[in-house]
C-alpha positions as CSV (number, residue, x, y, z in Angstrom):
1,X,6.7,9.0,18.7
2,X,7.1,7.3,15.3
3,X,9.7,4.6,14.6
4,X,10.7,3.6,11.5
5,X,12.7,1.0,9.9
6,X,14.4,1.2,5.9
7,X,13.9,-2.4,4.7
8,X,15.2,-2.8,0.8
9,X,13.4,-5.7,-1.0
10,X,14.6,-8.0,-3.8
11,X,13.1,-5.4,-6.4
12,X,15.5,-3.2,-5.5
13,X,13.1,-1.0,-3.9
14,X,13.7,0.6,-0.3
15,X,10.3,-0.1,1.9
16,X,10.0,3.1,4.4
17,X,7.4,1.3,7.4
18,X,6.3,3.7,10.0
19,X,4.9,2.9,13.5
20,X,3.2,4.8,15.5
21,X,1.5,3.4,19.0
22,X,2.2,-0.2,18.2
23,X,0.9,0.1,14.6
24,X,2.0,0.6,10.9
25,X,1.0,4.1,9.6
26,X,2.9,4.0,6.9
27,X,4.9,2.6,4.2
28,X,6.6,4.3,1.2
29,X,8.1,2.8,-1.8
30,X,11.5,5.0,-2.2
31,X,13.5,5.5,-5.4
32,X,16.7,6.5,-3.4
33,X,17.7,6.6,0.4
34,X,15.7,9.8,2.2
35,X,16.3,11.5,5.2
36,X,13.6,11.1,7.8
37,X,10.8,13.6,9.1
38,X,12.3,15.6,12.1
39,X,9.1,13.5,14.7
40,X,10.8,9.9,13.8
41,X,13.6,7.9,14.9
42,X,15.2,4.8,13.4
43,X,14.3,1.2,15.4
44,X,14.3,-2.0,15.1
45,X,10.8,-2.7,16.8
46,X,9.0,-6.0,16.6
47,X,6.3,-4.8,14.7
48,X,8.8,-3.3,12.0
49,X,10.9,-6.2,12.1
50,X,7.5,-8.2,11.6
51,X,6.4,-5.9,9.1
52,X,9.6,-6.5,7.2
53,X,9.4,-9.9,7.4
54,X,6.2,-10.5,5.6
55,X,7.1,-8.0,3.5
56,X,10.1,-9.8,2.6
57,X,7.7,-13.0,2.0
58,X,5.5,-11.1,0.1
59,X,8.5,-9.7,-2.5
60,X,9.2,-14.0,-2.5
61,X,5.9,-15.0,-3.5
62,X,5.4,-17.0,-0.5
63,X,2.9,-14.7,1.3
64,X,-0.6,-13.2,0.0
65,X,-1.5,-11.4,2.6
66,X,-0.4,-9.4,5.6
67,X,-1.5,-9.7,9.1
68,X,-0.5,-6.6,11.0
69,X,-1.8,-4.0,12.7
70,X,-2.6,-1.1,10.6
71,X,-3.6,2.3,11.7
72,X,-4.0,4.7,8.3
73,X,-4.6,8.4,9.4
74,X,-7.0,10.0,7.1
75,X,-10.4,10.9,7.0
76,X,-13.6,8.8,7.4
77,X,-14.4,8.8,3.7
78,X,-10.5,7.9,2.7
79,X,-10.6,4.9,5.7
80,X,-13.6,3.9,4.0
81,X,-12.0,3.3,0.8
82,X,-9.0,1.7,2.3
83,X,-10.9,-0.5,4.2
84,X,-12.0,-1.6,0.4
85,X,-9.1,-1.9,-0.8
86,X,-7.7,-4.0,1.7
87,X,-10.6,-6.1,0.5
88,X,-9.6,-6.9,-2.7
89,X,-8.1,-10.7,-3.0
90,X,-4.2,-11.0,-3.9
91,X,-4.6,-11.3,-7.8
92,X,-7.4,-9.1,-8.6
93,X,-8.1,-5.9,-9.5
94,X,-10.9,-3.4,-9.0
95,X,-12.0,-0.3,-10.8
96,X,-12.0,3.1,-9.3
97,X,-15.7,3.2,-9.8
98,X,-16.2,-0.4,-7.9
99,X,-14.4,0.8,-5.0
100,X,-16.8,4.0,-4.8
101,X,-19.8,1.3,-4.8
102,X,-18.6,-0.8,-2.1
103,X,-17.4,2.5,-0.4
104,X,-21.2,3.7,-0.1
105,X,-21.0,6.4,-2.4
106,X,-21.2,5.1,-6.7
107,X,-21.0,8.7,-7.8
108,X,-18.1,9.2,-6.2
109,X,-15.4,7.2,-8.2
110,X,-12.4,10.4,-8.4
111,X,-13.1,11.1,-4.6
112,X,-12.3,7.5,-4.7
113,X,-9.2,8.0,-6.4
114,X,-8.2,10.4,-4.5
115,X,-8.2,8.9,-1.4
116,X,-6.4,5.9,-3.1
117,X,-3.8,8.3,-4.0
118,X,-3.3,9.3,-0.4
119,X,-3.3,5.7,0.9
120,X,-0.4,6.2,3.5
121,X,-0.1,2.0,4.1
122,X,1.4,1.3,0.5
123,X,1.2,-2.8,-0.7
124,X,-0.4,-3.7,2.4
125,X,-3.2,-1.8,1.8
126,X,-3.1,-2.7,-2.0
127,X,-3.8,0.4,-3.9
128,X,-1.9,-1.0,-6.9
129,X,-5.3,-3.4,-7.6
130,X,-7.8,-0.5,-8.4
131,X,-7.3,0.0,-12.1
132,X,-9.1,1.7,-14.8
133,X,-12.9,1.1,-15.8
134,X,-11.3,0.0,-19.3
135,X,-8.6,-2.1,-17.7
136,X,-5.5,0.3,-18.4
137,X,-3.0,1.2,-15.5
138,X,-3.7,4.6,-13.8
139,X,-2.2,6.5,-11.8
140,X,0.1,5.1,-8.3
141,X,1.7,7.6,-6.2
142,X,5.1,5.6,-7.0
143,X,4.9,5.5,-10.0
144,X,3.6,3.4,-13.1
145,X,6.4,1.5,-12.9
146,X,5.6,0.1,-9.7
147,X,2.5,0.0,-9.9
148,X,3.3,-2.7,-13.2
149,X,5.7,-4.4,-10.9
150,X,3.4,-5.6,-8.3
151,X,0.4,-6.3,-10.7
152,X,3.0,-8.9,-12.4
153,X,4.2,-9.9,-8.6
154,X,0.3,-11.0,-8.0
155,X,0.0,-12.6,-11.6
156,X,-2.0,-10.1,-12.6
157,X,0.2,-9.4,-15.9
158,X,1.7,-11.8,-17.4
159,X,4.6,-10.8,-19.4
């Protein structure tokens, strides 16, 4: 069974965190309140309680990093690139073709992409760092917007 717990954050932005046997599976930036899939049920587990937390830290600027259990459904190639992205220090950025490097496959930079863009685990598994080879914004599954948010969050842009 999956739990999940709506935590709003000081953007504004309502935080969807899934758990599924004891771990987060997923987390979805929403723009307005949504109703749940039919396998989930509301709860205020420790892990999402936890989750929320050092989310809460993170939207504060007192926290860098998460230290949670993640479990990411997808396939070996798309865990591969998460695991890469989770790589990427608080601050930086990466390019879709440096992720496809350290992924074990350089050619591959828009199957890279595209697993980014299905990264279930968003902000904890920091999509929002891989950028473009020229430095310009790209796509985010939330949006651009977003994406710009979190990348000034992280002091990435400066205003």
């Amino acid at each position: 069974m999956k739990y999940y717990l709506d935590a709003e954050v000081s953007t504004g932005w309502i935080l969807r965190i899934v758990e599924e046997r004891e771990a987060i599976v997923q987390i979805h930036i929403l723009r307005k309140p949504e109703t749940a899939e039919v396998d989930m049920d509301p709860r205020e587990t420790a892990l999402l309680l936890e989750a929320k937390r050092q989310l809460e830290e993170y939207f504060a600027g007192i926290r860098a990093g998460f230290s949670l259990p993640l479990a990411p459904e997808g396939t070996e190639f798309q865990k591969s690139v998460w695991q890469q992205l989770e790589a990427i220090p608080f601050g930086e950025t990466r390019t879709y073709g440096q992720i496809a490097a350290a992924a074990g496959n350089p050619k591959a930079c828009r199957a890279a992409g595209g697993a980014i863009h299905k990264n279930p685990i968003a902000i904890m598994i920091p999509c929002h760092r891989v950028i473009g080879a020229d430095g310009s914004l790209t796509g985010f599954a939330s949006g651009l917007d977003v994406k710009e948010a979190l990348l000034h969050l992280e002091g990435i842009i400066k205003e």
